[in-house]
Structures are given as C-alpha cells and as structure tokens.
N, C-alpha and C positions, 0 to 999 in steps of 0.2 A: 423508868423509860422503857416502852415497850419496844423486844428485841425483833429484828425481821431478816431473814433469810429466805436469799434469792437461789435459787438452783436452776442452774442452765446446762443442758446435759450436748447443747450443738453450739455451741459458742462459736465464736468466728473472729479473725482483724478484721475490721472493715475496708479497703483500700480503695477512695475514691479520688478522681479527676475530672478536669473538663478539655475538651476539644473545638477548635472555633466549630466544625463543622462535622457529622460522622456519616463517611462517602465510601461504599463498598469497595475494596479490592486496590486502593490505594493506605500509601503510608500516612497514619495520623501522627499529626504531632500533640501531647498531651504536655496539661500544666503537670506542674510538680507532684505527683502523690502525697495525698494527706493519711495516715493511717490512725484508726481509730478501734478501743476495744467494742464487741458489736456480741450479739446474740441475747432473745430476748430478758431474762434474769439479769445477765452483767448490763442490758441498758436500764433498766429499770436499780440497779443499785445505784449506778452512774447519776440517772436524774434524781434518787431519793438525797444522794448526796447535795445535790443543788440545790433541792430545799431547805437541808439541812438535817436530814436524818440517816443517822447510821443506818448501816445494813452491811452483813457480810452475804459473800455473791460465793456459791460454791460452784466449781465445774471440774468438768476433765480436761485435760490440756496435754500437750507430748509435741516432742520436735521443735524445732526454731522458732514455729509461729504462736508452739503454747510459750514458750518462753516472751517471745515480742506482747504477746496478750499480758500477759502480768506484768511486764514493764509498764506498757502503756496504761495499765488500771494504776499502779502506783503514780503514777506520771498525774493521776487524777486526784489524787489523796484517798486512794480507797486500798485495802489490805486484802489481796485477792488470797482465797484456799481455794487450790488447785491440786484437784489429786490426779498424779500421775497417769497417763495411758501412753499406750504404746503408736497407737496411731499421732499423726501429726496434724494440728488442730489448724481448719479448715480456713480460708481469706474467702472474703463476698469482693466483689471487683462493683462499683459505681462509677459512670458515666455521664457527666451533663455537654450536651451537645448547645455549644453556648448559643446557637445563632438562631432555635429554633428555642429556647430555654428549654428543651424536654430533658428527661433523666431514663437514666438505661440502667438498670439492676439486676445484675448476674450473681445469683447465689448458688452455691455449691456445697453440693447435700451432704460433706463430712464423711470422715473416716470408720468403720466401725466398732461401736463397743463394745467389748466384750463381753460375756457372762461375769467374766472375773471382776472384771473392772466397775460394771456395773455394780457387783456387791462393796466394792470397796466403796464409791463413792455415796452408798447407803452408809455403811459402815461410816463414813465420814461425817454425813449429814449429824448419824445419830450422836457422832461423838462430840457435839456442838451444842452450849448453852444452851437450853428450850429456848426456843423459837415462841413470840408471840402469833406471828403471822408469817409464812411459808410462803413464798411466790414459786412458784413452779411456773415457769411461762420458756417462750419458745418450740420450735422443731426439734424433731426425735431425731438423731444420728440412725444410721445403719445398726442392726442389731437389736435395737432395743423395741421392745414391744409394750403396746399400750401398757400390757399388766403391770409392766415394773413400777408404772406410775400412781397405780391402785396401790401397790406396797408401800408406797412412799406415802400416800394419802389414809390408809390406817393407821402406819405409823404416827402421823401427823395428830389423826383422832388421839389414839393411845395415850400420846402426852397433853392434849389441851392445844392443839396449836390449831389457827384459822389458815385455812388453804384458800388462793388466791390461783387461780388455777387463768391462765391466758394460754392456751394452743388450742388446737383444731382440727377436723378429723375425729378421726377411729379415738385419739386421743384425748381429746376433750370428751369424746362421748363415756370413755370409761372410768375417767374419774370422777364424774357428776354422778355415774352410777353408783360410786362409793361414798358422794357428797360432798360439797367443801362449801366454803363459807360465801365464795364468790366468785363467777365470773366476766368476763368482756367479749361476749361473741361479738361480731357483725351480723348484719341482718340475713345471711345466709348461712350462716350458720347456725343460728336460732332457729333458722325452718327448716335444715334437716333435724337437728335437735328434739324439736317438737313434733318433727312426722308430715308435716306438711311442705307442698310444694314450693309456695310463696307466701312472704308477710305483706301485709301493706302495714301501715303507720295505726290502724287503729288496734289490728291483728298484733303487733310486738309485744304490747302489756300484759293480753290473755295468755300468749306463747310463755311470758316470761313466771308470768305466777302460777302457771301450770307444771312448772318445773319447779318450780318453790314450794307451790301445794305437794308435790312427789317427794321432798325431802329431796331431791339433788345437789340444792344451791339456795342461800339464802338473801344473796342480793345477785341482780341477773344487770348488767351495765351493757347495753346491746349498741355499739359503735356505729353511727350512722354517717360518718367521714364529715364531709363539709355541713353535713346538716346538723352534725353535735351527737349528743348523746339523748338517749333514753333509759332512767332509772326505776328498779324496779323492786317491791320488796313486797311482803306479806299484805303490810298496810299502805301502803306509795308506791304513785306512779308521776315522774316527774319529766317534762322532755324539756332539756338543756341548748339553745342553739348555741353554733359557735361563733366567736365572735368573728367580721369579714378583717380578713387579714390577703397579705400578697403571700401566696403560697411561693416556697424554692425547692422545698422537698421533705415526701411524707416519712421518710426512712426514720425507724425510732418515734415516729407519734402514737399508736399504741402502747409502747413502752413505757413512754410518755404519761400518757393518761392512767396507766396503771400505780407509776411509781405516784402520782397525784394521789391515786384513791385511798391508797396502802399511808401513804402520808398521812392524809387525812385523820382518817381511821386511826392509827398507832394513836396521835396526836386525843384522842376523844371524840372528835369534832361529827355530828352527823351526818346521816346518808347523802341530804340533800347538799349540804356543804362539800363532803368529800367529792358528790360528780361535777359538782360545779369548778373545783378545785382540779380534777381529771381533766376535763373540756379545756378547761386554761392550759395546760402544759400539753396537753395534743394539739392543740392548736399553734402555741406558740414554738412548737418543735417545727413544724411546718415550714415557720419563717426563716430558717438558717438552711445554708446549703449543705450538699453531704450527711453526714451522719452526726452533725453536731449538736443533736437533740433542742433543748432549747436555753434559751437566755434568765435567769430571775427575772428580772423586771421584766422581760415581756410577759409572763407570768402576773406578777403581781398588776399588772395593765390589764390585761382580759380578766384574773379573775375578780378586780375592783369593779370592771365592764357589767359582769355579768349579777354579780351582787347589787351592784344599784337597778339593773331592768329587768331582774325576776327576784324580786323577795322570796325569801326562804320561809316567809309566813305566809306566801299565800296560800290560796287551795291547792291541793291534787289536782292534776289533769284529770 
C-alpha cells in the first residue's frame, strides 16, 4: 500500500455557525458552534480517510487550540503528529447568514514559526516512514519563507517521494521551480505561473504543458470551480465538468479534489480517472454546510455521473 503524507504548516479549528440574519452594529444571536479540524494537508487527510486511505497529516500545533486540533482529528479516526510550537494554533471563524443562504469566511493568518521550529518539524517529517506521495498544501504561517518549502521538496526528491504540492503565491512559484510531481492551480494562478496576464479556456492546456515541458510539474490539475476541472500532462489534455449539484458551501472543495487525486493515484488508477475522481469530491464537498467536506456516496453519485458521460477512452481534448 502506498504511504502518503500530508504537511500543513498553518492548520487551524474551523469554527463555524449560522445567523437568521447578519445586520451591522446590533447583537446577533448564533446556532450552536460546530468545531472542526481545518487547514489544507489535515483537510485533505480527513477526506483521504473517507475514501478509505491512510495518510498521516504532520503539522505544528501549541496552546489549547493545538490540543482541541488533535482531539477533534482523533474524534475522526485519524492519528495526528503534531510537533510542538510555542505559538497557539490559529481558529478560522465561518458565518452563514441563513436568510440570504450567503457564507462569511474569516481566516486568521496564524501564529509565527520559528527558525527552530520550522527545522523540527523537518526533522520530523524526515523521521517518518518514506513517504510515497507528499501533499504539501495550504497557507505559510508568519515566518516561514517560500524556501523552507524547496527544502522540503529536495528532500522529497532525495528519497523517491512524489510532491503534490496545493498553495499559491510566491509559494507555489518556488517549489515548481524545484519540481514536484503535481499541482492544482486555479486559473489565475496558472497565468501568473506562466507569465501572462489572462488564460481563456483554450490558453489553460498551452499554460499547462509549458510548465511541464520546463520540468516544473508533471500533471498541472487547473481548478475551474463550478465549471470542473482541466487535466493536463505531457500526453493529455482532458476537461472534466462538474456535475450540477445545489451548492451550501465551498470551504474544503480544493482539499477535497486533492485528497480524490492523491487517492486515485496511491490506488494505481490513471490520470484521467484520478481527475475525474477529484471533480466528484470537490463537488460533492460543496454540498454540505460548514466545513464538513463531503459525503461517500455523494462521491460515488457524481463520480458514477461523470464515468458514464465522459468515457475515459474517448479522445483528447
């Protein structure tokens, strides 16, 4: 069984509610708080678990709310390594304003890492069974600089492991400069990526295997929200729509679609398979309120959807 390791260096509780109504400068009253582990690596172990595949989630964590974090991952069936820091590991606060169904999302940009700490939780990573596949996904905490994430990504080379690399920014640009096996922009982030101002829909593919032809990345998965995905690799070019579902909230559908592709993949199963397999649990993440990622079966519903009205023999785009 191939092993996968998630690193989330800005974790967070999720703590989300709703309000019948949100009216400035008066008292709301709020449903109960739901609290949930959150930050992109621990969501994506979270949903690989609801497929059914292991993965240990490493992070840093410190204070009451690293402790409520590793409660609530165990609370999931999952065995969180958490290495120590001194700062206190950050809450994202969620909002649904029942009367308009809109969602309000306040995240909070975390405590900072130290130098020190930052090598521990290297130090930790390496002290951990090889790794088949690496997710590195989510936001950088205070402190930490794109490079550490290059270190982390030769190290990754060094022993045979495929990087799976989800974040954005200065971030994402520098660890494709050191290569990994795969990532998931959005469509604006593949046109700073590639240098240009704007993609349109026929521009993504060129964008994509132009960074593949560089040796940056060797499948480019470019997220186009409600319109699904665009797959993309040396030889393929594949675009996925998604299936129409009633949205409640996106919170976790990137995560989502990752912990799908990485499944896939572990599992053997190909490219085309794995994005299509992505698309289902991004989508299906959609469907639940708050941050409850998504359901199996609504999963196995869109990706059965999407298997009978795009054959995985047909041609290339």
């Amino acid at each position: 069984m191939k092993r996968i390791v998630t690193l989330t260096l800005n974790p967070t509780v999720d703590k989300s509610t709703a309000v019948d109504k949100i009216v400035p400068d008066q008292k709301l009253r709020c449903e109960t708080p739901k609290y949930e582990p959150g930050g992109g690596g621990i969501n994506v172990s979270r949903a690989l678990k609801r497929l059914g595949s292991d993965s240990t989630a490493l992070f840093p964590a410190g204070g009451a709310t690293g402790q409520r974090l590793q409660e609530l991952l165990r609370e999931e069936g999952l065995e969180p390594h958490a290495v120590p820091a001194a700062g206190w590991t950050r809450e994202n606060f969620i909002v649904v304003d029942s009367s308009a169904g809109q969602q309000y999302r306040f995240g909070m940009p975390g405590t900072p890492l130290t130098a020190a700490e930052q090598q521990q939780v290297l130090a930790a990573l390496r002290a951990l069974p090889t790794p088949d596949f690496l997710v590195v996904s989510g936001s950088l905490p205070p402190g930490v600089e794109p490079e550490f994430l290059v270190d982390i990504v030769r190290w990754a080379h060094s022993i045979g492991a495929k990087v799976v690399a989800d974040t954005s920014g200065p971030a994402l640009q520098r660890v494709i400069e050191a290569g990994v096996y795969l990532i998931k922009p959005n469509v604006g982030e593949l046109s700073k990526l590639a240098g240009v101002e704007e993609l349109d829909s026929a521009g993504l593919a060129d964008a994509a295997q132009g960074l593949i032809g560089e040796g940056r990345c060797e499948i480019v998965v470019t997220s186009l929200g409600p319109q699904g995905a665009c797959v993309v690799t040396r030889d393929l070019v594949d675009h996925i729509p998604a299936p129409a579902v009633k949205k409640r909230s996106t919170v976790g559908a990137g995560d989502s679609m990752v912990a799908g592709l990485v499944h896939a993949l572990a599992q053997g199963q190909g490219v085309r398979e794995a994005a299509r397999l992505g698309v289902a649990c991004g989508t299906a993440a959609t469907m639940n309120p708050g941050t409850e990622l998504f359901k199996k079966a609504d999963v196995d519903k869109l990706y059965q959807w999407l298997l009978d009205t795009m054959p995985q023999d047909r041609a290339a785009a």
